[in-house]
C-alpha angles and dihedrals in degrees: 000000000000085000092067093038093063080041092055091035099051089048085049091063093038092051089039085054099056086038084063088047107048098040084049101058090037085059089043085057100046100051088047096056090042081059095042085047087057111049084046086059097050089046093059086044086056102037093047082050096050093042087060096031128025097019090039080210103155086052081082107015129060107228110172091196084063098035089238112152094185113155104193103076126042121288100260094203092059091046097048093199128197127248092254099041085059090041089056094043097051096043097047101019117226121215110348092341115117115237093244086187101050094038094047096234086129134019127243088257093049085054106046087043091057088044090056093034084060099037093056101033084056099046113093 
């Protein structure tokens, strides 16, 4: 009978020990997504901020995420651009658009937080 005590014991520990383990790095993933979730959050607040304000972007594009019914430039919700592609366009212009990167009208992070900010605001 002690025998299987010190059995049932042993397998307790072990058990107890992958328990620890395994609740440790769950809670490890989930904060890291609920961080991820936020600045991904804040990123969207500051690129929607920059595409009305700074970059004066809705002035020229219609973004229904951003209630901007600008005619000049292309409908951004019909292009569905990428994230890079509207990186590209915003840092070197295209057309008449100014090239808001290379004539330091924006930073690089402006400029990476209103790309993902359309890109995200036109995926469906």
């Amino acid at each position: 009978m002690v025998g299987w005590i010190i059995v049932l014991k042993l397998q307790l520990h072990k058990f107890l020990i992958k328990f620890k383990k395994i609740f440790f790095n769950f809670l490890l993933i989930y904060f890291s997504l609920q961080l991820t979730v936020k600045a991904d959050q804040d990123k969207m607040i500051l690129g929607l901020k920059i595409f009305n304000e700074k970059g004066n972007c809705a002035s020229c594009h219609q973004l229904t995420n951003a209630k901007s019914k600008g005619n000049i430039g292309p409908s951004l919700d019909d292009l569905k651009p990428t994230q890079a592609q509207v990186k590209q366009a915003v840092t070197n212009g295209i057309g008449i658009m100014p090239a808001f990167g290379n004539d330091k009208i924006l930073t690089p992070q402006e400029i990476d937080a209103v790309s993902f900010y359309v890109e995200k605001a036109t995926s469906n």
